[in-house]
C-alpha positions as protocol buffer text, in pm:
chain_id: "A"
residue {
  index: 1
  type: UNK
  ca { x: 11181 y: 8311 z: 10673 }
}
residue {
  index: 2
  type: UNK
  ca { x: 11222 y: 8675 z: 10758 }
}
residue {
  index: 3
  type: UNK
  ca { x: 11541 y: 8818 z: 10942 }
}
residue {
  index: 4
  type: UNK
  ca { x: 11328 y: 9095 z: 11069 }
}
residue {
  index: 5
  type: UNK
  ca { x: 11144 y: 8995 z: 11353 }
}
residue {
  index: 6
  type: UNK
  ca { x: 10859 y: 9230 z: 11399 }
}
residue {
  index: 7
  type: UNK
  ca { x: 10637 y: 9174 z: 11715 }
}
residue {
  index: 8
  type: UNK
  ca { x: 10238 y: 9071 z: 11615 }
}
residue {
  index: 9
  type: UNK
  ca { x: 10170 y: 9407 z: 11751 }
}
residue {
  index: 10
  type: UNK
  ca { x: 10355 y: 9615 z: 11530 }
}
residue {
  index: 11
  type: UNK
  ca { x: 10318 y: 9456 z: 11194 }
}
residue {
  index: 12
  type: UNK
  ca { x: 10130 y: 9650 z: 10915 }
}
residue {
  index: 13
  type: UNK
  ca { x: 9792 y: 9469 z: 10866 }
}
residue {
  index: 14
  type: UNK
  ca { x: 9565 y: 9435 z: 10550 }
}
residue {
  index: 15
  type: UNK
  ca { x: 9275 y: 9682 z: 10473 }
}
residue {
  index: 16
  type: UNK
  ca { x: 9134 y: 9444 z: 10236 }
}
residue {
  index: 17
  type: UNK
  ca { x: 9144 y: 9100 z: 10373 }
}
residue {
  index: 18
  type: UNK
  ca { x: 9289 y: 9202 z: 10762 }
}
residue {
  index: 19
  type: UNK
  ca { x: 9634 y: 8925 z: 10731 }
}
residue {
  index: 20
  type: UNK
  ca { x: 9957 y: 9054 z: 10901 }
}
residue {
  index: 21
  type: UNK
  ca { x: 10131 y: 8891 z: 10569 }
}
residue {
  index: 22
  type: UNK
  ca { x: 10222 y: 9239 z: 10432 }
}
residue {
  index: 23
  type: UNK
  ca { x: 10508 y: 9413 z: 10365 }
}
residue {
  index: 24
  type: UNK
  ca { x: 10514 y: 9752 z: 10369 }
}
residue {
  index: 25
  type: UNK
  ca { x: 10752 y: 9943 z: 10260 }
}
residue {
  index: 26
  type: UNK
  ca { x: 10862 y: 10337 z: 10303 }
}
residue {
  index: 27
  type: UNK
  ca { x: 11023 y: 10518 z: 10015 }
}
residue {
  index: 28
  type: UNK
  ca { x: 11049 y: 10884 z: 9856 }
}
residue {
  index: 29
  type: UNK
  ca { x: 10875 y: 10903 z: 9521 }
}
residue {
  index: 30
  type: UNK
  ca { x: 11100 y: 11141 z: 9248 }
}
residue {
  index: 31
  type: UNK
  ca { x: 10885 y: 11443 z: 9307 }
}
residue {
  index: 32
  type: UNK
  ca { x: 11045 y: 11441 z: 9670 }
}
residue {
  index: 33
  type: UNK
  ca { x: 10708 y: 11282 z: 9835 }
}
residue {
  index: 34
  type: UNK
  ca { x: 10742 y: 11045 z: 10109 }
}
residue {
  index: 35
  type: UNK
  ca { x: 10501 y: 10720 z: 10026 }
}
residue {
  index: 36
  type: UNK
  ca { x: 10420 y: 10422 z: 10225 }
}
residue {
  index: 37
  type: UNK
  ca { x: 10354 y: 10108 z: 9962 }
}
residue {
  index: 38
  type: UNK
  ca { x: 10199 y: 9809 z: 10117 }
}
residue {
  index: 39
  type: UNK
  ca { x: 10114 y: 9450 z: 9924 }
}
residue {
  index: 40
  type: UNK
  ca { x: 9973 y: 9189 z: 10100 }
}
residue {
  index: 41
  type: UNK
  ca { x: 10068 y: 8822 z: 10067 }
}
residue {
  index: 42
  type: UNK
  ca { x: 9710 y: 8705 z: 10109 }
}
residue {
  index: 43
  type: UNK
  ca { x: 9532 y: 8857 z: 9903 }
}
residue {
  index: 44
  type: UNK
  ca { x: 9747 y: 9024 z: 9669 }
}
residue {
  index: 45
  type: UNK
  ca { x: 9598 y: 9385 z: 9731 }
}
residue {
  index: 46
  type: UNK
  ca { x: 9828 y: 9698 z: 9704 }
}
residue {
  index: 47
  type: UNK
  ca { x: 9807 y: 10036 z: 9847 }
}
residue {
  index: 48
  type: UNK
  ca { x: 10025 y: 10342 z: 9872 }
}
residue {
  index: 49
  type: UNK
  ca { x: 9964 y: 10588 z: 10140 }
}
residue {
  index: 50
  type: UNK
  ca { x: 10080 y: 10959 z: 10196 }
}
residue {
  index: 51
  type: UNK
  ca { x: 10052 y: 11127 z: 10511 }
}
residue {
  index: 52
  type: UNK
  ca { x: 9783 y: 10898 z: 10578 }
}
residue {
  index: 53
  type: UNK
  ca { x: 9561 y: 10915 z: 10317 }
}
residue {
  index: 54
  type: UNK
  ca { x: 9544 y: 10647 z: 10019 }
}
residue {
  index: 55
  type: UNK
  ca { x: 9689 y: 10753 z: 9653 }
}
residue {
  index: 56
  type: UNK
  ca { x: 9516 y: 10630 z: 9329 }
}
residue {
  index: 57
  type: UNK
  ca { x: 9796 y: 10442 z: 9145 }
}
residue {
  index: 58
  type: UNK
  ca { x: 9774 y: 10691 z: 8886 }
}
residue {
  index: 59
  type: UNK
  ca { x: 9851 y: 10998 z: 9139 }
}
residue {
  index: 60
  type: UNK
  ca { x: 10192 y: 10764 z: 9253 }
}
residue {
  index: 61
  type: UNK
  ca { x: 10299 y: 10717 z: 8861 }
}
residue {
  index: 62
  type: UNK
  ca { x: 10260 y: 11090 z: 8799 }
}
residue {
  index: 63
  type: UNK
  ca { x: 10478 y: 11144 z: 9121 }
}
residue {
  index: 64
  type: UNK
  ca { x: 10734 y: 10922 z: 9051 }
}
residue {
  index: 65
  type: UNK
  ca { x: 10783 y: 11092 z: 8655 }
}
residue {
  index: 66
  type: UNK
  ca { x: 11104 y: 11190 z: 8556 }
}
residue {
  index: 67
  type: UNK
  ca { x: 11091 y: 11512 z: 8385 }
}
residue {
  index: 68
  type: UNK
  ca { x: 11289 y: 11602 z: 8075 }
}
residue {
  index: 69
  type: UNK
  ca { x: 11442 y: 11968 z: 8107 }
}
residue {
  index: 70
  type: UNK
  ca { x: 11406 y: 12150 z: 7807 }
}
């Protein structure tokens, strides 16, 4: 059971399958960018959002790189 009680209202809902069982989670990728991730316990579908608009997974990995300074 959650601790966070979120009214029906406000919780994030699933593109995919349309549950309320997601979590969503905001976070600021190593490049600085602010990200939304969201996985939902239905149907197991994950998303990350910027600003709106979904990211490819392979857009968030490059964003989250560590660079090695020369």
């Amino acid at each position: 059971m959650s601790l966070v009680l979120v009214p029906a209202s406000q919780r994030p809902v699933c593109g995919t399958c349309s549950s309320s069982r997601v979590t969503s989670i905001a976070m600021t990728l190593t490049d600085g960018s602010p990200v939304h991730f969201a996985s939902c316990h239905n149907c197991e579908s994950r998303s990350w959002t910027q600003a709106g608009r979904r990211l490819d997974i392979t857009t968030v990995l490059g964003k989250a790189q560590k660079h090695k300074v020369a």
